[in-house]
C-alpha positions as CSV (number, residue, x, y, z in Angstrom):
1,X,0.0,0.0,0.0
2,X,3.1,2.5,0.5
3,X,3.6,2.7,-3.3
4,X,0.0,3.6,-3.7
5,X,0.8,6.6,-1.1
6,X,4.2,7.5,-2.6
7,X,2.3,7.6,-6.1
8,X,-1.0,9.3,-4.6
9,X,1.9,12.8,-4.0
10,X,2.3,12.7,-8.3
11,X,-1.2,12.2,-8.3
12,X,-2.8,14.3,-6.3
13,X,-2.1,18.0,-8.0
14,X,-3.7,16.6,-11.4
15,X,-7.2,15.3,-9.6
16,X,-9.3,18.0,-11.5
17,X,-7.7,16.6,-15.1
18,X,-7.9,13.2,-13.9
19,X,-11.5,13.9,-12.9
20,X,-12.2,15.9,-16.4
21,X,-10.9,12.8,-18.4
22,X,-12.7,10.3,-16.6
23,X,-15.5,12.3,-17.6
24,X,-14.7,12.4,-21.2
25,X,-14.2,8.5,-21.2
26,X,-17.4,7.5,-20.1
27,X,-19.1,9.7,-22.8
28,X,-16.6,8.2,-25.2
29,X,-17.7,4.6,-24.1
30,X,-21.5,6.1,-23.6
31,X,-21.8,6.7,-27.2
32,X,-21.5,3.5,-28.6
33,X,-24.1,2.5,-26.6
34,X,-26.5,4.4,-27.8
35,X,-26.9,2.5,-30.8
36,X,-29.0,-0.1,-29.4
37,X,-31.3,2.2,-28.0
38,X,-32.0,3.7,-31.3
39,X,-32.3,0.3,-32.6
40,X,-34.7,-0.3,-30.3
41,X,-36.7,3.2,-30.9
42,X,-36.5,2.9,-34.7
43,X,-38.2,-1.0,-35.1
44,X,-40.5,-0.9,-31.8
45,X,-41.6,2.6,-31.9
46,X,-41.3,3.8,-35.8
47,X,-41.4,1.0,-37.6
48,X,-43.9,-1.4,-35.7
49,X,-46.0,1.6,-35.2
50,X,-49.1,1.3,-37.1
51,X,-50.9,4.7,-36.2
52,X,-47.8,6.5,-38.4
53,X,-47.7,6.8,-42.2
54,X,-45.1,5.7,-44.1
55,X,-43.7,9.2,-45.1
56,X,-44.3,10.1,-41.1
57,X,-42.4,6.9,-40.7
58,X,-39.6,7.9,-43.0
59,X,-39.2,11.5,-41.8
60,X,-38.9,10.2,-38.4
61,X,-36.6,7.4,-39.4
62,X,-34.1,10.1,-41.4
63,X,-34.2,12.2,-38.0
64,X,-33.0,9.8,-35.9
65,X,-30.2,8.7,-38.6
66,X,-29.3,12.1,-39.0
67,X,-28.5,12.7,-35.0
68,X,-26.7,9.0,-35.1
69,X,-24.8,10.1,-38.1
70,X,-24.1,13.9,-36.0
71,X,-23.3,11.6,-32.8
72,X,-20.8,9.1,-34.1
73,X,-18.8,10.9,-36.9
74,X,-19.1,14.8,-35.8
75,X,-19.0,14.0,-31.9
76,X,-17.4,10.9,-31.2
77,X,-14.4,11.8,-32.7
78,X,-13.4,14.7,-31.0
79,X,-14.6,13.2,-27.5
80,X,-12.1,10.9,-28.1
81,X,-9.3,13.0,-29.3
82,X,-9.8,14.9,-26.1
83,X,-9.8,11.6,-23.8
84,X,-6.2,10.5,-25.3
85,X,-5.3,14.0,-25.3
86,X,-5.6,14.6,-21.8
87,X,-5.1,11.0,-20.3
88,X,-1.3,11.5,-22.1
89,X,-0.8,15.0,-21.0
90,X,-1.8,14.0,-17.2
91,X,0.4,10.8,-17.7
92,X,3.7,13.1,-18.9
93,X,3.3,15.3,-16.3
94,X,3.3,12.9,-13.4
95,X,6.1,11.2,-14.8
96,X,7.9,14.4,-15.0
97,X,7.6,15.4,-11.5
98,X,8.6,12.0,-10.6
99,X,11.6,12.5,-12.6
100,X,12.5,16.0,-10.8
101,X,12.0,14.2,-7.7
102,X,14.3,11.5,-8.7
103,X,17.0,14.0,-10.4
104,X,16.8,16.1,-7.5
105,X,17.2,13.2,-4.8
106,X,20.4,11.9,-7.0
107,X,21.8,15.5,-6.5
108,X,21.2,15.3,-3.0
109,X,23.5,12.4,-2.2
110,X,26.9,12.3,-1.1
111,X,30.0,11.5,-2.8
112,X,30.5,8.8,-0.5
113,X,27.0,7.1,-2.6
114,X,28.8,7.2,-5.6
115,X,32.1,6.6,-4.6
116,X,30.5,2.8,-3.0
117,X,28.3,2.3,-5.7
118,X,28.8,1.2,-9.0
119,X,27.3,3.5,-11.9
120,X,26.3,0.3,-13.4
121,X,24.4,-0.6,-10.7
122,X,23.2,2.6,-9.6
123,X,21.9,2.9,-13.0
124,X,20.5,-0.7,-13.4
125,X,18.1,0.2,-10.4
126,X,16.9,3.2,-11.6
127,X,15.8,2.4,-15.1
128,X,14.3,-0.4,-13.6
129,X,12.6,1.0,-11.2
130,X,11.5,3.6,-13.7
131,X,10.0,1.6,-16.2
132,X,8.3,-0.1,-13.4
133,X,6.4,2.9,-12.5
134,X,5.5,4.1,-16.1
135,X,4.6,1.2,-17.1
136,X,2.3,0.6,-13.9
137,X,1.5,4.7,-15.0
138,X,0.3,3.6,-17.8
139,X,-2.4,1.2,-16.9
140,X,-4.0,3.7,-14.1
């Protein structure tokens, strides 16, 4: 559970934008789903319908085709533009503060660190360590 809390300090300044794309993702997921709603509306209610004319039937049916063609070309796309937009921008910066964090603890230590460690070693640790976290970044 510590990681969780060492990760939660990266995390914590970008809660709005994290919030915000959440947001944006479960319209982007929402709109496929609307398609077999308006399958449902357009045989139950439209076609099945036998109070409606068949040119009341048509008008109707090129309505509703019109907002699913508006709804999955002219929306969807830019819904999920933003959603990868803002899910990479929130992932970059929380790697870059961990990386300031990093650099800036590596200043911090003495020469006696580096003068018993091995760069190899040293080295092996972090990018390991690193690609542990961004890959792990990645899947939140």
């Amino acid at each position: 559970m510590s990681n969780w809390k060492a990760y939660y300090q990266f995390v914590k300044p970008y809660t709005k934008w994290i919030v915000l794309t959440l947001l944006i993702g479960m319209i982007k997921f929402g709109i496929p789903l609307t398609l077999p709603m308006i399958l449902k509306y357009v045989v139950d209610d439209l076609l099945m319908n036998p109070k409606l004319t068949v040119a009341e039937q048509v008008s109707k049916l090129f309505v509703i085709l019109g907002g699913a063609l508006v709804l999955f070309i002219i929306v969807r796309g830019p819904v999920e533009y933003y959603r990868q937009y803002f899910s990479q921008l929130i992932t970059s910066r929380i790697l870059f503060d961990m990386r300031n964090k990093l650099y800036s603890h590596l200043q911090r230590l003495s020469l006696r660190y580096y003068q018993n460690t091995k760069t190899g070693e040293a080295s092996h640790v972090l990018l390991t360590t690193w690609n542990k976290r961004r890959i792990s970044l990645k899947w939140v």
